[in-house]
N, C-alpha and C positions, 0 to 999 in steps of 0.2 A: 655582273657585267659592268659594274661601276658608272651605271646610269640609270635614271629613275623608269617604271614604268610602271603601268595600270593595270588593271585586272586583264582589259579587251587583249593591250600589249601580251602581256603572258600566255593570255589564251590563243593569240594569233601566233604565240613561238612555238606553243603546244602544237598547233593542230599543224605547222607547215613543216615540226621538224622533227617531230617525236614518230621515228621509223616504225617502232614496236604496238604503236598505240596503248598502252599502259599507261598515260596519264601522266609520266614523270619523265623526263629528260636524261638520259643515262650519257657518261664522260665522253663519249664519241658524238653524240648528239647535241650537246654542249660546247664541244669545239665546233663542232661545224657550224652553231650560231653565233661564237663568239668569231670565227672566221668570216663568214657573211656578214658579218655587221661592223665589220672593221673594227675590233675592240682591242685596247693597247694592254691584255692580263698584267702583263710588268709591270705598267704603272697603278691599275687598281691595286695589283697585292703589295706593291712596294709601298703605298700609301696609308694602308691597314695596316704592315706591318712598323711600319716607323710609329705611328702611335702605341699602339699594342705595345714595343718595345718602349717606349718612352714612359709608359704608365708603370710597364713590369722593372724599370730599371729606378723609379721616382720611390716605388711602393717598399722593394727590396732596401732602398736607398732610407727611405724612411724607418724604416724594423732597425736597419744596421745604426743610425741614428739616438734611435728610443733608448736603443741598450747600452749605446757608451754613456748618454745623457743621465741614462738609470744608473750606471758602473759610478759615472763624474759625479754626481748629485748627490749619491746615495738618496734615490727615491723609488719608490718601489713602479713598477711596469703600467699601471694607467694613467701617474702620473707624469712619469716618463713621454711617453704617448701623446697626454695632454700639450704639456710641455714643449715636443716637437712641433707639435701641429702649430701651434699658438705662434711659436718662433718661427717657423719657416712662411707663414701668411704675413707674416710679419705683422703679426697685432700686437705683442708684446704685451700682456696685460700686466706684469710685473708680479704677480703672485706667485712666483716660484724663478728665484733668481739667484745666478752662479754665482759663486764664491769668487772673489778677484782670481785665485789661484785657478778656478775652473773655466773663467771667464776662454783663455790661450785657448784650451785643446777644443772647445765645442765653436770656436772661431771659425775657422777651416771647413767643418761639414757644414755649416751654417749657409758659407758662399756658395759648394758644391752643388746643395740643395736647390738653391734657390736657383743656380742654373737648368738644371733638373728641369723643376716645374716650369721655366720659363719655355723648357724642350718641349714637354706637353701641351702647356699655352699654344705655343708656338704649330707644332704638328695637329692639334686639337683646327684650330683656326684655318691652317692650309686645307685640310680635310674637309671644313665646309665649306669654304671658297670652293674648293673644287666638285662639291656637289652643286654649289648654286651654278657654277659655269656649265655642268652636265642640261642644269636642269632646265639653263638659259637655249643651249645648244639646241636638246629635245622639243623645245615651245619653238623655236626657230624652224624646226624639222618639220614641224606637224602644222607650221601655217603653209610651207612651202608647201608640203605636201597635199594642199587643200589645192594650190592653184594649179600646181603639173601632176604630171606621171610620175611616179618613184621612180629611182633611177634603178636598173637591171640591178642585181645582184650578182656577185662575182662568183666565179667556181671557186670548190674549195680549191686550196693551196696555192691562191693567185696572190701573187707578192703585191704588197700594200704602194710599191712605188710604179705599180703600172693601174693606177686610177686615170691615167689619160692613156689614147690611142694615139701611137706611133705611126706616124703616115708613109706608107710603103716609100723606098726612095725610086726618083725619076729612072727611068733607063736613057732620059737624054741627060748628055752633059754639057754644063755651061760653061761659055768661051769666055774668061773674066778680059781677057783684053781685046777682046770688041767691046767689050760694054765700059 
């Protein structure tokens, strides 16, 4: 649901929405708490999935890397491996260093790389920001909800931009040029 909750939380989703009672939440039961609870799925899984790709595209990126370094080097695959790793954290320990002629071609993945990881940096860091903002939101939820009433829950399939009531219109009309 891409916000934090507690055991009690789980067990109150359990017991208000689990139709079947079986214990577990099935796809239809599931929407209809992620409906009720106003939850944005797009942006959870578009947040999962930007990392996820960001890691599978650094990781692949790294393999394709090892093997031309291994090909450029002539050094066999752990060292390879080593090699990369070393260069793209950019520690550079100097114990395994390109020929001037090798220096050109491992340039270029060098930079790519490092873009790369700064996508994961980058998407890794959005990812907990926006867990601590969930989890800022929920402690905000759960003081209010100590001093009022919850607010009604919506029926399903009630569009997200009717959170306020539309106040029936007058049946009198006003004379703008008297006033």
């Amino acid at each position: 649901l891409g916000m934090p909750l507690s055991d009690a939380d789980i067990k109150g989703l359990l017991k208000e929405f689990d139709e079947d009672g079986n214990g577990v939440l099935d796809v239809d039961e599931f929407a209809t708490v992620a409906t009720r609870l106003d939850v944005d799925a797009g942006k959870v899984a578009r947040r999962a999935l930007k990392l996820r790709f960001a890691i599978a595209v650094t990781l692949v990126f790294l393999v394709f890397f090892a093997i031309v370094a291994a090909y450029i080097l002539a050094i066999d695959g752990l060292d390879a491996v080593y090699f990369t790793v070393v260069t793209l954290t950019t520690v550079g320990l100097g114990d395994i260093t390109p020929t001037p002629v090798a220096r050109a071609p491992l340039t270029i993945p060098i930079f790519i790389a490092l873009g790369l990881v700064a996508l994961v940096i980058g998407s890794l860091t959005e990812r907990i920001e926006m867990g601590k903002e969930d989890h800022e939101e929920s402690n905000e939820s759960d003081e209010s909800d100590e001093s009022e009433e919850p607010p009604p829950t919506k029926p399903i399939g009630t569009p997200r931009h009717s959170d306020r009531e539309i106040a029936p219109r007058s049946s009198q009309s006003i004379d703008l040029e008297a006033a």
